[in-house]
Every structure is written in structure tokens, then in C-alpha cells.
C-alpha positions in Angstrom: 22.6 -41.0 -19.6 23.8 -37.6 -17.6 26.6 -35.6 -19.4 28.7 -36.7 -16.2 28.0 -40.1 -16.9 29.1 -39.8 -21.0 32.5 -40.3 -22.1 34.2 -37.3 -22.8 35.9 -38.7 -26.2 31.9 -39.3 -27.3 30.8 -36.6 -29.2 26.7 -36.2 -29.7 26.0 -35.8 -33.1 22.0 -35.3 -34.2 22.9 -35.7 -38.4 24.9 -38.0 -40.4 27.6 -36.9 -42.9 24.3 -36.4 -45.7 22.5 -34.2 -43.4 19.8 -36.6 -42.5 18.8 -37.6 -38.6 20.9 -40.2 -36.9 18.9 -43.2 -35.3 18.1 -42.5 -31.9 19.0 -38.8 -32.2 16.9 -36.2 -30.3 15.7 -33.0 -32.5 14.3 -30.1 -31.2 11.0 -29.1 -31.4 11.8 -26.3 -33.5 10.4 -25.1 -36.9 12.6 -25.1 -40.1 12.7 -21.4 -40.0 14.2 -21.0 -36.5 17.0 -23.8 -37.4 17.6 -21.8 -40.9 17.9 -18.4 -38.5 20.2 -20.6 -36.4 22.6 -21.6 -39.0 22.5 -18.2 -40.5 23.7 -16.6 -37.2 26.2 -19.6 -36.1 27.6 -19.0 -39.9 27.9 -14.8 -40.0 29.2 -15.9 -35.9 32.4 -17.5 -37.9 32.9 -15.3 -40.9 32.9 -12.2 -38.1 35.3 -14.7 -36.3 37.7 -15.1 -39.1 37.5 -11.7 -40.2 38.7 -10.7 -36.2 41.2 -12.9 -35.9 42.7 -11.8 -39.5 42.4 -8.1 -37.9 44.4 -9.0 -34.7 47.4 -11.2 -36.6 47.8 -8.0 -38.5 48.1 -6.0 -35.2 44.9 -3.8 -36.3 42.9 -5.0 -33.2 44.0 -5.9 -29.5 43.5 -9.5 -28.1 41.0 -11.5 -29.1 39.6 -14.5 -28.3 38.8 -16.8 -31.0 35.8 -18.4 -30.8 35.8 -21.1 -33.4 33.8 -24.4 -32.9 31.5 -22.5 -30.3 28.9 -21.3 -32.6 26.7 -23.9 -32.4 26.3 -23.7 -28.1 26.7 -19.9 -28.1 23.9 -19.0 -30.4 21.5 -22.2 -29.3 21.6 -20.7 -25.6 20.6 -17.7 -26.9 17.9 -19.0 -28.3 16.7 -20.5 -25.3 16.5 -17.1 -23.5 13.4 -15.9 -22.7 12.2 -12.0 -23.2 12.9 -11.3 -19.6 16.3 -12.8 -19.5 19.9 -10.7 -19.6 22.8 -11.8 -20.8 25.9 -11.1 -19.9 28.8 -12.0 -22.5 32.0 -12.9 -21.7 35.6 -14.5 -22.9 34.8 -16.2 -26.2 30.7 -15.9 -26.3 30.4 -12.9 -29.0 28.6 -15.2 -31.2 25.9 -14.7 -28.3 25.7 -10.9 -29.1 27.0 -10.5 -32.9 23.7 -12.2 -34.7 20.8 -10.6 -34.2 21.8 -7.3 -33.0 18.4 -7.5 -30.6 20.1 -9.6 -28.6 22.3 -8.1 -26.0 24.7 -5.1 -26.4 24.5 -3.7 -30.4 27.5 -4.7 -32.6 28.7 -1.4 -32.7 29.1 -1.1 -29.0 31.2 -4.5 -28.6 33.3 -4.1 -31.7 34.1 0.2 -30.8 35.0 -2.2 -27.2 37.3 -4.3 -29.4 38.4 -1.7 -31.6 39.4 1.2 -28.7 36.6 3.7 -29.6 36.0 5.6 -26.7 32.7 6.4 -27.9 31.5 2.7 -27.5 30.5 2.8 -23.8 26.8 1.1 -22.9 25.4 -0.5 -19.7 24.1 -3.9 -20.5 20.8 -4.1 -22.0 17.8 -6.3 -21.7 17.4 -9.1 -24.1 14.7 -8.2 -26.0 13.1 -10.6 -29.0 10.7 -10.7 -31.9 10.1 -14.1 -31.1 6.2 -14.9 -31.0 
């Protein structure tokens, strides 16, 4: 079945409640270390995200775009670059950039963006990877 063809209230879910494969779920061909990496990045993706959004109800940052729920698809596509690939962020898709920092622009060049340092100017950069 095509994603045009699903039901938009279906949801696909790969693990059950305990953590444990569904029947009939498709898992990636991906070693335990690269889905432990995963999780690491989607879960400093939310704390960052929390942390931000604290920062701009206080009125210590500008606008920002909360990103919550979007882990998951943000840091799986980045996985799925390959070493020639660039990436281009945009509205919402920091968790693309903020874990690892050898992906994309370095942290301290988005969040001087999001902070007003004038200092935090770059071109984009090459995706470059440790991945074997």
C-alpha cells in the first residue's frame, strides 16, 4: 500500500507499547548501535527543543519553531544522507543539524543564528560522516 493510498488517521507503528516488534512490521536493516545513536540524537533533538522553547516564552530568544514529534523523521533522513549529500535546513528541521554536529552547519553557528550573534555567519557546509 502507497502512503497516498493509507488512511491518514492510520498511524505506522514498528513496536508495541513493551518495545517488542509488531507483526507484520518492517525494521530496518540497521545494527543496534546505529538505532541507540538514533535515539540518542532524536532524545538530545527534544531536550534542546524544550530548553528553546522555555528560552523564547521567557523572551530570551526570538521566534522559534517548535519541533516536537519531528524527531523521529528529521534525524532518520539524516541518516539516510549519503557523504556527498548537502543539506539544507529549514522551518522546524534543527533536529537535522543539532545531533551530531558533523552534520550540516555546527551548533554554534545555528544557535549564534537564533540567539542574534553577529558573529554566527557560515555558508552551508557539506555533509560530511564517520559512517563506514
Amino acid at each position: 500500500m502507497s502512503t497516498l493510498q493509507r488512511d491518514p488517521d492510520d498511524r505506522v507503528q514498528v513496536l508495541d507499547e513493551d518495545g517488542r516488534v509488531r507483526d507484520g512490521a518492517t525494521v530496518p536493516d540497521l545494527d543496534e548501535e546505529t538505532f541507540v545513536e538514533m535515539y540518542r540524537e532524536m532524545k538530545l533533538a527534544r531536550r534542546f527543543d524544550e530548553r528553546a522553547v522555555s528560552l523564547q516564552r521567557q523572551g530570551r530568544m526570538g521566534t522559534y519553531p517548535p519541533l516536537s514529534g519531528q524527531e523521529g523523521a528529521q534525524v532518520g533522513s539524516v541518516h539516510a544522507l549519503e557523504d556527498d549529500d548537502w543539506l539544507f535546513p529549514s522551518y522546524r528541521e534543527h533536529a537535522a543539524i543539532t545531533p551530531p554536529a558533523r552534520r550540516g552547519p555546527r551548533n554554534s553557528e545555528t544557535n549564534g543564528r537564533r540567539f542574534s550573534v553577529t558573529s554566527a555567519t557560515a555558508p552551508p557546509r557539506r555533509v560530511t560522516s564517520t559512517r563506514g
